[in-house]
C-alpha positions as CSV (number, residue, x, y, z in Angstrom):
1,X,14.7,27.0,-36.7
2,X,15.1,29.3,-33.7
3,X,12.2,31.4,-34.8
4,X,9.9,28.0,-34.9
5,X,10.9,27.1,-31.4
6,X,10.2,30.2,-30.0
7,X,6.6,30.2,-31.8
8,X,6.1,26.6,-29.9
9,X,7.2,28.0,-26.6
10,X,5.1,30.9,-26.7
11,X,2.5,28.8,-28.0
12,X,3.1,26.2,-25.1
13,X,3.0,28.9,-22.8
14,X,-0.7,30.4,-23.7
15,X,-2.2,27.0,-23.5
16,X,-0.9,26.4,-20.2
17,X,-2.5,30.2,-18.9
18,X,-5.8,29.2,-20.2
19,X,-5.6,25.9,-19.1
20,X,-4.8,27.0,-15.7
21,X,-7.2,30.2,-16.1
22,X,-10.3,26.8,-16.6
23,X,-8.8,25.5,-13.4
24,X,-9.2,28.3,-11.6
25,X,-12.3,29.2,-12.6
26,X,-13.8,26.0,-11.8
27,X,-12.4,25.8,-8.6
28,X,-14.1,29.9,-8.1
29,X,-17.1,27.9,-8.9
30,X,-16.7,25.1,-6.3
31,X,-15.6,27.0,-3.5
32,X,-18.2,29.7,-3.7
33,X,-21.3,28.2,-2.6
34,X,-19.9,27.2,0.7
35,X,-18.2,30.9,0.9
36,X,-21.9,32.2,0.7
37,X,-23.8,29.5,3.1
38,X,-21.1,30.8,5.7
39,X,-21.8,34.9,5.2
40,X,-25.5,34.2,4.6
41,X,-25.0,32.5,8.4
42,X,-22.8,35.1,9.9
43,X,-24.8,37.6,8.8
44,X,-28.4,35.9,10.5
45,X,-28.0,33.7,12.5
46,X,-24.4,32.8,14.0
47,X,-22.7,36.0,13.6
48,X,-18.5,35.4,13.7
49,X,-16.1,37.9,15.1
50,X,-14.5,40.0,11.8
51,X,-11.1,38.6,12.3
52,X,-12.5,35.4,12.1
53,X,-14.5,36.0,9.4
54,X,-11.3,38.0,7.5
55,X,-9.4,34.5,8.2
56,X,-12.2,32.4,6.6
57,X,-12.2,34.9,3.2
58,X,-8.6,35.2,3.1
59,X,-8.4,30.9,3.2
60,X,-11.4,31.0,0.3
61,X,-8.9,33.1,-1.7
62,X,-5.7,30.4,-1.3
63,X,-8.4,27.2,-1.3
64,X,-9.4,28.6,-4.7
65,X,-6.1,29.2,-6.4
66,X,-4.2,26.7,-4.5
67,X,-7.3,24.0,-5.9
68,X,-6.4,25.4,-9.6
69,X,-3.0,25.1,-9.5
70,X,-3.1,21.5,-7.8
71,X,-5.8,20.2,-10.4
72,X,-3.3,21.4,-13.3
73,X,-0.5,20.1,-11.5
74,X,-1.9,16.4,-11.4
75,X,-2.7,16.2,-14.9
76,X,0.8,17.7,-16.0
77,X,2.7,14.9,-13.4
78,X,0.7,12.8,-11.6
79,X,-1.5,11.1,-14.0
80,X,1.1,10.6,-16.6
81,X,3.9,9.1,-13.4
82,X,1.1,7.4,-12.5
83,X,0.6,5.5,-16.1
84,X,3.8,5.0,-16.7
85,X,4.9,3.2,-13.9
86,X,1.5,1.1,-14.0
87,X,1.9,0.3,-17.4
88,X,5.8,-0.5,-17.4
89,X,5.8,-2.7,-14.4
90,X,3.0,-4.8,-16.2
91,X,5.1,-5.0,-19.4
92,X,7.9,-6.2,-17.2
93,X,5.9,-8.9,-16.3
94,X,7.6,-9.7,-13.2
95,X,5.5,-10.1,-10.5
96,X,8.0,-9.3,-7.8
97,X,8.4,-6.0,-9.2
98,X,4.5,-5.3,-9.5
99,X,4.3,-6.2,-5.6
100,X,7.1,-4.4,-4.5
101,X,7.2,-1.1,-6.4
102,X,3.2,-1.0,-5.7
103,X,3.8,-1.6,-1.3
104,X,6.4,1.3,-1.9
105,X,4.3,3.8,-3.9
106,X,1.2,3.0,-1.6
107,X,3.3,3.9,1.4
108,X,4.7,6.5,0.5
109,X,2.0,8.7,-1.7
110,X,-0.1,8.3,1.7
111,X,2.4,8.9,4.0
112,X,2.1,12.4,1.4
113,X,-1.4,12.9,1.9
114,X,-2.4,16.3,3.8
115,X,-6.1,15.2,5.0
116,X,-4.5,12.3,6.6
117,X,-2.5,14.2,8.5
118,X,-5.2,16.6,9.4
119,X,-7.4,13.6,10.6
120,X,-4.4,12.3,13.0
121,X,-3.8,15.4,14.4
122,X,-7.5,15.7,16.3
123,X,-7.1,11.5,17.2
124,X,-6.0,11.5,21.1
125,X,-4.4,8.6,22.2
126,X,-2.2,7.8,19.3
127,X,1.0,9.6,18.5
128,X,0.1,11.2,14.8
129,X,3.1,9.5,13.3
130,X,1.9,6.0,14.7
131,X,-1.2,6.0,13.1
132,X,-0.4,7.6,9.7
133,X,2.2,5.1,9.3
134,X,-0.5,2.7,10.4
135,X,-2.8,3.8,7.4
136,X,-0.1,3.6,5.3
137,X,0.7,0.0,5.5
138,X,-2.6,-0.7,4.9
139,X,-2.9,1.1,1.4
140,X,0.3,0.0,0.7
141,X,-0.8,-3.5,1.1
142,X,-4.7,-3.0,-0.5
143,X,-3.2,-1.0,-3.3
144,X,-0.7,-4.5,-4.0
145,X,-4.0,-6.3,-3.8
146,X,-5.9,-4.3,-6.2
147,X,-3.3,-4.1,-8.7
148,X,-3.2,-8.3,-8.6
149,X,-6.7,-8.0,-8.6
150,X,-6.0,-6.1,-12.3
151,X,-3.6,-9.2,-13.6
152,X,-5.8,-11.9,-12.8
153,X,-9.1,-10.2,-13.6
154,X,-10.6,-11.5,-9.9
155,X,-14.1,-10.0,-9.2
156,X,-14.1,-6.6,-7.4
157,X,-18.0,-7.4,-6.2
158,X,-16.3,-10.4,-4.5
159,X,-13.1,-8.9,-2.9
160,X,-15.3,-5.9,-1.7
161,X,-17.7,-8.6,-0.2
162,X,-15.0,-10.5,1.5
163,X,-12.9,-7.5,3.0
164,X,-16.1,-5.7,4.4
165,X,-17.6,-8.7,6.0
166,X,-14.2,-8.9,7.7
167,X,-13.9,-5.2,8.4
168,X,-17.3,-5.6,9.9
169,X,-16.1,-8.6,11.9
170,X,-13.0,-7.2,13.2
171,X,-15.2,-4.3,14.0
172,X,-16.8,-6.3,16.8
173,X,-13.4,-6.2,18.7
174,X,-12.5,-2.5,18.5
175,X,-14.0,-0.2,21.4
176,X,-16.5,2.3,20.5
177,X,-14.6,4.9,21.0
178,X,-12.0,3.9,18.4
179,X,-14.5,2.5,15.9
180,X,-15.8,5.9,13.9
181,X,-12.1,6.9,13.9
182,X,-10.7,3.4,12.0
183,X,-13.8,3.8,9.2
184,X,-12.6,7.4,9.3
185,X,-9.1,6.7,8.6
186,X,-10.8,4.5,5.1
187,X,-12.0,7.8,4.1
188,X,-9.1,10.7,4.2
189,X,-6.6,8.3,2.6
190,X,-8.0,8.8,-0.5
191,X,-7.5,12.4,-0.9
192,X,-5.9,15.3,-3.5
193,X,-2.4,13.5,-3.5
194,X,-3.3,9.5,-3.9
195,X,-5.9,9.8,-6.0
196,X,-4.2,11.4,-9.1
197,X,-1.5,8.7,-8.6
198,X,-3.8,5.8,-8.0
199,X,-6.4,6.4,-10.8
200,X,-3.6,6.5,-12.9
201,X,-1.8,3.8,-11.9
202,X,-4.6,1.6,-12.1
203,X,-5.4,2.6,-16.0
204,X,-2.0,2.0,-17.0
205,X,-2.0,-1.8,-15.8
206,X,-5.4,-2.2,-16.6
207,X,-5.0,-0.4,-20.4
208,X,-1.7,-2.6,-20.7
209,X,-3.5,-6.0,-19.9
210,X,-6.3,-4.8,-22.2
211,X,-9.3,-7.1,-23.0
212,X,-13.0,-6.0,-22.8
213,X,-13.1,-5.9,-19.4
214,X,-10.1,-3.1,-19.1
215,X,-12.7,-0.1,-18.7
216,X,-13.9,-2.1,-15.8
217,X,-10.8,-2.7,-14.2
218,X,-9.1,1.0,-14.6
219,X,-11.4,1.7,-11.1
220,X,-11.6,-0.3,-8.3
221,X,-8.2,0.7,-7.2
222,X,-9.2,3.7,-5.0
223,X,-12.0,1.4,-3.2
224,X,-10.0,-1.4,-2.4
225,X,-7.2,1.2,-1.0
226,X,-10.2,2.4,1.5
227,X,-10.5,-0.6,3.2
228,X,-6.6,-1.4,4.3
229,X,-6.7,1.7,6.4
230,X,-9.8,0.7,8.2
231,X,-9.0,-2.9,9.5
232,X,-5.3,-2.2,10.1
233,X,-6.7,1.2,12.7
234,X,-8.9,-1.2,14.1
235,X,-6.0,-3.7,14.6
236,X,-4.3,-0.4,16.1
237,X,-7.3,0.1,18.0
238,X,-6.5,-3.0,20.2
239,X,-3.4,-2.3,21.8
240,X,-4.5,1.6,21.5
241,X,-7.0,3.3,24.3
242,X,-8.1,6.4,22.8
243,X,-11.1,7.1,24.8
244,X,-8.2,8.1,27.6
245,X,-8.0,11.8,26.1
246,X,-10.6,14.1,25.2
247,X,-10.7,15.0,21.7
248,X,-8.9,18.1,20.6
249,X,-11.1,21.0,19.8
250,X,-9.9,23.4,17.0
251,X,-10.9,27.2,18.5
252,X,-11.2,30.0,16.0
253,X,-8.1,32.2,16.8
254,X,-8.7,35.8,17.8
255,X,-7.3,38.5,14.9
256,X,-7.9,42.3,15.8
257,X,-5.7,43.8,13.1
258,X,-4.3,43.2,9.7
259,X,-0.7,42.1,11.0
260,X,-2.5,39.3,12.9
261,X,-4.5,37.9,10.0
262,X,-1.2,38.2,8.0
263,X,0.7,36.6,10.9
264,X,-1.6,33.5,11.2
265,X,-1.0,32.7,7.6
266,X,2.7,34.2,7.6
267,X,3.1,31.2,10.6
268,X,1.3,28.4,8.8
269,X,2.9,29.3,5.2
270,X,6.4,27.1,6.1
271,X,4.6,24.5,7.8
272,X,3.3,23.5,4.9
273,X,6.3,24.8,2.6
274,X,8.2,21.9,4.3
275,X,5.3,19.8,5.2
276,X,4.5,19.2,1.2
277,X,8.2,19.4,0.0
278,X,9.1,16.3,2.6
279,X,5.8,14.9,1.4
280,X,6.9,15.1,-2.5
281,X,10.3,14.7,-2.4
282,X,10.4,10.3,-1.7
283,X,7.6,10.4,-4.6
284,X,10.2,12.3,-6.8
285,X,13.4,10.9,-6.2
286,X,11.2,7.3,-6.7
287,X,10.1,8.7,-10.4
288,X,13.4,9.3,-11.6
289,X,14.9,6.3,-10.3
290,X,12.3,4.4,-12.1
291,X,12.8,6.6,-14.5
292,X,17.0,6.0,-15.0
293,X,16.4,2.5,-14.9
294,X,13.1,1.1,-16.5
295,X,10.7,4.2,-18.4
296,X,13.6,6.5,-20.1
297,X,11.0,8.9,-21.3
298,X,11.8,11.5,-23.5
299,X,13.4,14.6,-22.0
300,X,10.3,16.9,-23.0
301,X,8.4,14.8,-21.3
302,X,10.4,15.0,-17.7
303,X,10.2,19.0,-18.6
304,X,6.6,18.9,-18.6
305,X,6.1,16.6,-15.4
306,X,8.8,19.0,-13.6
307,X,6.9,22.2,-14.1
308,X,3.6,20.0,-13.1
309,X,5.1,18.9,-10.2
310,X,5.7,22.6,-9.4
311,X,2.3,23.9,-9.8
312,X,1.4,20.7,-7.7
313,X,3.7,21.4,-4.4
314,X,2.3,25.2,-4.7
315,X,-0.9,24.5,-5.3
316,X,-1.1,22.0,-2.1
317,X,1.0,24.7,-0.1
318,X,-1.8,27.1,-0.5
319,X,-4.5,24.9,-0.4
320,X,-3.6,23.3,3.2
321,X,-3.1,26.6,4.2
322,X,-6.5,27.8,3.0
323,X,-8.6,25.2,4.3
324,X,-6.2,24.7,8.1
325,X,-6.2,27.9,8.8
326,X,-9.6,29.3,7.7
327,X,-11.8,26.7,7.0
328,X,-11.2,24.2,9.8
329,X,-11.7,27.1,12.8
330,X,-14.8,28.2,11.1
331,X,-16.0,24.6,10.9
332,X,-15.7,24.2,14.7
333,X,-17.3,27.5,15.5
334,X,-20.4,27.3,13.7
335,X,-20.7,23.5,15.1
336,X,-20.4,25.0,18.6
337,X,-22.6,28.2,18.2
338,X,-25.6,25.9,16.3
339,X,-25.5,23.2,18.7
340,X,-25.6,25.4,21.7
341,X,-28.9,27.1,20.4
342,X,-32.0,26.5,21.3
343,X,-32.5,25.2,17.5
344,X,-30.1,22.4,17.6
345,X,-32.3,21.2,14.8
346,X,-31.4,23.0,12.2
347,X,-27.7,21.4,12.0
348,X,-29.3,18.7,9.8
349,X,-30.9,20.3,7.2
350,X,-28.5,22.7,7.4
351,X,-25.3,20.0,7.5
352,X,-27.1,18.5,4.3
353,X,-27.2,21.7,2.3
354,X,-23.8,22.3,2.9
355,X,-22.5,18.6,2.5
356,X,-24.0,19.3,-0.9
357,X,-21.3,22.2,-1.7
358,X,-18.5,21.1,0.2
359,X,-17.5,18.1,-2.0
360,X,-17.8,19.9,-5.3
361,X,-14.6,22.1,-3.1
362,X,-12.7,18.4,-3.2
363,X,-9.8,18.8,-5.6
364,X,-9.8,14.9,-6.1
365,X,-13.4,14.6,-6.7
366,X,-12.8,16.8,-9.8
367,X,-9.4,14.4,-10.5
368,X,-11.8,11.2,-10.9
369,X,-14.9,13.0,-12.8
370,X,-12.3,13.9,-15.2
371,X,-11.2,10.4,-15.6
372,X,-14.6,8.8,-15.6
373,X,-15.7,10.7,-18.5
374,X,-12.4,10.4,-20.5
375,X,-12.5,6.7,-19.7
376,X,-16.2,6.2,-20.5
377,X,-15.7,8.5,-23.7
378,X,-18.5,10.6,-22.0
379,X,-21.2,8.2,-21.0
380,X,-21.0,8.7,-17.4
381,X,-20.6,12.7,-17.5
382,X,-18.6,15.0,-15.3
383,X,-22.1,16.6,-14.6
384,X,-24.0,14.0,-13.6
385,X,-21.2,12.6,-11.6
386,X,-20.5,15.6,-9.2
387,X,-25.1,15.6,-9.4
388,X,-24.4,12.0,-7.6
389,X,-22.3,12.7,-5.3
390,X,-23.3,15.9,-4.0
391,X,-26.5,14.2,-3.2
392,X,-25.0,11.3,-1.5
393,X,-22.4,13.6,0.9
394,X,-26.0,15.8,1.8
395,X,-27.5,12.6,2.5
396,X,-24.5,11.3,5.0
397,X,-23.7,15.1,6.5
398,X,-27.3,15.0,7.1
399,X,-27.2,11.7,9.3
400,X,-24.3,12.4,10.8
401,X,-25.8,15.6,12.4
402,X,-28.7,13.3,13.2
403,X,-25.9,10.9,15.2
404,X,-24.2,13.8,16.9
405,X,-27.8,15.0,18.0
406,X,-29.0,11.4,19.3
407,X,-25.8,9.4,20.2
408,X,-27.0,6.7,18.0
409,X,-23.8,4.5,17.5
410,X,-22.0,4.5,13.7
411,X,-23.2,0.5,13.5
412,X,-26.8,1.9,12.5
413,X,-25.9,3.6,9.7
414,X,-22.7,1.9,8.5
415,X,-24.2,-1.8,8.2
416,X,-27.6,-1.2,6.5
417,X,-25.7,1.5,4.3
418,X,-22.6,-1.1,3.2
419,X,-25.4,-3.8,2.7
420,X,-27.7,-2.0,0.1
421,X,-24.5,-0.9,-1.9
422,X,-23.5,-4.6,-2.1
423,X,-26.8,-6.0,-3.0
424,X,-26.9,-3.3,-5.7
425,X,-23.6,-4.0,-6.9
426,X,-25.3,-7.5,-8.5
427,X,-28.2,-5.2,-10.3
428,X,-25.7,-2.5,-12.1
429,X,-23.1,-3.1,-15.0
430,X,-19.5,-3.7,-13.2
431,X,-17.8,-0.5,-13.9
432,X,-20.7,1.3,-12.0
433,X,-20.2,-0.6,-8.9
434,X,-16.6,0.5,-9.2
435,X,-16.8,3.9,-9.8
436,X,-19.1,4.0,-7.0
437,X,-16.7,2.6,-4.4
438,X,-13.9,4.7,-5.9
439,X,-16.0,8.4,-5.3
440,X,-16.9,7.0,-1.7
441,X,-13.3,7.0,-1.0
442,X,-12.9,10.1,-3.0
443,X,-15.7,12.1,-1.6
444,X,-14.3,12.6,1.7
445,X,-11.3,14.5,1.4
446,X,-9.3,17.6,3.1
447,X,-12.7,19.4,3.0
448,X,-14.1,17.2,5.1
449,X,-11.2,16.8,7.3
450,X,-11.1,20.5,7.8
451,X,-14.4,21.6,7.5
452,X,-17.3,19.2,8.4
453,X,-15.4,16.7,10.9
454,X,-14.7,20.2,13.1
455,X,-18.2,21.3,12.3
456,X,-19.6,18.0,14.0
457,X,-16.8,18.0,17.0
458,X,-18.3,21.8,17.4
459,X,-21.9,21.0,17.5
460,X,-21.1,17.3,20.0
461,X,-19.2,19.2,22.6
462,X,-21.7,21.8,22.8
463,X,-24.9,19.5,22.9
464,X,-22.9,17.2,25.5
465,X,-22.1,14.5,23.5
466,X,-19.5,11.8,23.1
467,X,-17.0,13.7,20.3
468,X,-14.9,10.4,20.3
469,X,-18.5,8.5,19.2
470,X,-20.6,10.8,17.9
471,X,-18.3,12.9,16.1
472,X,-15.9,11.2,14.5
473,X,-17.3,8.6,12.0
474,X,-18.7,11.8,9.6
475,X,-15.7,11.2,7.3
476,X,-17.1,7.6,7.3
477,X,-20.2,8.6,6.6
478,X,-19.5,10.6,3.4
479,X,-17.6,7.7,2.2
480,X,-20.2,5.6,2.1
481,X,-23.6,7.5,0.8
482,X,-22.0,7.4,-2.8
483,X,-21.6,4.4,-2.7
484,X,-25.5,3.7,-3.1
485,X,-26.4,7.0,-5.5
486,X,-23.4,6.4,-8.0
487,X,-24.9,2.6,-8.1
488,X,-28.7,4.3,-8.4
489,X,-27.5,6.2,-11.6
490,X,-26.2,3.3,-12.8
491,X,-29.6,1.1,-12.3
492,X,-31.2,3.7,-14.1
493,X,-28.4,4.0,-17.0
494,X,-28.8,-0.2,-17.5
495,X,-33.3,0.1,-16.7
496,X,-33.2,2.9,-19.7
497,X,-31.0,1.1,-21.7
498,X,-32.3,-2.4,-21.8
499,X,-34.0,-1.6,-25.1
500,X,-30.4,-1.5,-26.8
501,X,-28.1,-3.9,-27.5
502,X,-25.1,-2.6,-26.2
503,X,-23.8,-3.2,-23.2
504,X,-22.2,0.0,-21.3
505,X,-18.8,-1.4,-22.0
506,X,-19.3,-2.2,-25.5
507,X,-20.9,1.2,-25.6
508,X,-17.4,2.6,-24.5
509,X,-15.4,1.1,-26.4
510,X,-17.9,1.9,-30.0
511,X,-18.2,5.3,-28.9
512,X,-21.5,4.9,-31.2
513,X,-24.4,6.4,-29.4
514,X,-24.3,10.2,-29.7
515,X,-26.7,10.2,-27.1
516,X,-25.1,8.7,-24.3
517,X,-24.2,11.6,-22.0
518,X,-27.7,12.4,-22.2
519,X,-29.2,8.7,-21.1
520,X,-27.0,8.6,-17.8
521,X,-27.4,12.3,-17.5
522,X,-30.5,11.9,-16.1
């Protein structure tokens, strides 16, 4: 009997290495593009000082593993905390407890999340804890919403369509200054550590209610979560002046030896330690005292969660030490050094080429693929997905550099963009329209944060510009170009389909077409 449990163990044990070895070897894949856009630059055009350059490698290296060990992390705990606790508060069916333990989680999983706090660190004029306790409360409160939402099967088009006109109405009253910063604050909630939790969440309730609609209803969650942050910033905004300080500016740090490059991350390594570990730890202690008192899941099961929840906190440790301390110096550099050129011009083509690669680097972006094909039993494709929205996040770096380099103000782009998404949302199956809005939110995550926001801050300061105006609303701006490609797939998924009788959902839940992943494929 001994002998059969050690052959499970050791057996246990070589699943996780390859599973772990996949995860690591698609975030290798992820990371590298950007890794080579940034030597292929240093080595024409903007050439970096060596230290600087050793800091960016040596944060490629801990982005990579740190992504790998996160993304196995989340599917060991997250995922299955997440589906439990969604699925055995809607069992319970006690509405109280749905509202409250949903506020709570919201709270506290974004109080957790790292680009948050990397976004509220470069906002001047706020204390950082003001506004991500701000943010919180608002996905605390959306994330209750979209959950009710789930129970009493309300229309998602509709909520979206009511909360955005009054995000855009509320808009009105915030100063421009603070405006790209509250739509902003919608984007980098949704990052490596909510989105695990949420997706999940949302699938248990949804897969507990059932019905046909339950594909539908599993997404949604992440989109609706976007939009508390924005309106209550721009309710912050109001008794909040931020155009009183200058943005802060994120200079590459000078390294002449290998004991400074091992000193910048030596330095940064607890930060983060302690950052994530105060981060987890209310998320934790939550869990088992939901745990103790309503799930009682089997003890092998806890194990497994534990040692995912281990492989998480490293993983993020690494990973927010990666990107902090040599992606988002590099970011700013190149910004400055393009913009202050005499060809200026090239930021947008080349902002476009490397939104393209930067959000295939999002750990959370690979979190939802995941789920969308699992969900969809593989008619919306991980492929095709990460295809969408790499095109969509070229498409918004691309006008962003095209804001920082004219001034033109966010309400340009924001409005015309938020209005063809809705009026597509009425020509694509439902679940299209909510995937969509979940990968807007998704899309613009610690990458971003630490790589392209400082990028755009770089390149405003040094072509004179408004960083408070021009700058910020590039989180924003990723958030919102998937929006309309996810929803283009889907118009072309339902035009090629409307020879065949199945709807997309009915097609799901069949799982009768063989050829599905190559019709949305495209």
């Amino acid at each position: 009997m001994d002998r059969a449990k050690a052959e499970k163990i050791k057996s246990g044990r070589r699943k996780l290495n390859r599973n772990l070895a996949t995860k690591i070897k698609e975030s290798l894949t992820s990371v590298l593009p950007i890794t080579i856009i940034v030597l292929i630059l240093h080595f024409t055009i903007t050439p970096m000082p060596l230290g600087t350059l050793a800091l960016f490698l040596v944060g490629s290296f801990l982005l990579i593993l740190g992504m790998g060990l996160f993304t196995l992390g989340a599917d060991m705990s997250m995922m299955p905390m997440g589906e439990n606790i969604g699925s055995s508060m809607t069992k319970s069916r006690n509405l109280t407890l749905l509202i409250v333990v949903s506020l709570i989680i919201g709270i506290m999983i974004t109080i957790a999340e790292p680009d948050l706090q990397v976004l509220a660190s470069q906002v001047p004029g706020v204390p950082n804890m003001v506004l991500i306790l701000t943010v919180a409360i608002g996905v605390g409160i959306f994330l209750v919403v979209a959950l009710l939402r789930i129970v009493f099967q309300i229309s998602l088009r509709l909520l979206l369509i009511i909360f955005y006109v009054a995000v855009f109405i509320l808009g009105t009253f915030v100063s421009p200054d603070y405006l790209s910063v509250a739509f902003d604050s919608g984007g980098v909630t949704t990052g490596p550590m909510t989105v695990p939790f949420i997706l999940a969440l949302g699938i248990g309730v949804a897969a507990v209610r059932g019905g046909k609609s339950s594909q539908d209803d599993s997404f949604g969650l992440v989109a609706l979560c976007s939009i508390g942050p924005i309106m209550a910033v721009m309710l912050l905004g109001i008794f909040y002046d931020a155009g009183t300080a200058a943005a802060t500016e994120s200079a590459a740090v000078a390294v002449h030896s290998f004991s400074d490059l091992f000193a910048q991350f030596g330095h940064a390594f607890p930060e983060y330690f302690k950052e994530v570990a105060l981060a987890l730890l209310p998320i934790i202690a939550f869990f088992m005292i939901f745990q103790f008192i309503f799930l009682k899941l089997p003890k092998s099961q806890i194990i497994k969660m534990v040692v995912g929840l281990g492989y998480t906190f490293i993983g993020l440790v690494l990973f927010l030490t990666g990107v902090n301390v040599g992606f988002l110096p590099i970011g700013n550099y190149l910004g400055e050094t393009l913009g202050a050129s005499g060809y200026s011009w090239i930021l947008i083509p080349l902002g476009a080429i490397m939104g393209f690669f930067v959000v295939m680097a999002e750990p959370a972006v690979h979190v939802l693929n995941k789920q969308v094909e699992e969900i969809t039993v593989g008619a919306i494709s991980r492929r095709s997905m990460l295809l969408s929205l790499s095109i969509g996040v070229a498409v918004s770096v691309a006008l962003a550099m095209i804001r920082v380099l004219t001034s033109l103000s966010i309400w340009y782009f924001i409005l015309p963009g938020y209005a063809i998404a809705i009026v597509l949302s009425f020509l694509v199956p439902k679940v299209f329209t909510a995937i969509a809005f979940d990968s807007g939110g998704v899309a613009s995550g610690p990458m971003t944060a630490t790589f392209l926001l400082p990028f755009a801050m770089g390149a405003s300061a040094a072509v004179g510009g408004n960083v408070m105006t021009d700058a910020f609303g590039l989180v924003a701006m990723v958030a919102m170009t998937p929006l309309i490609t996810i929803q283009i797939m889907g118009l072309v998924y339902k035009i090629k389909t409307t020879r065949a009788p199945e709807t997309l959902p009915e097609a799901i839940d069949a799982a009768a077409l063989e050829n599905e992943d190559e019709i949305i494929d495209m």
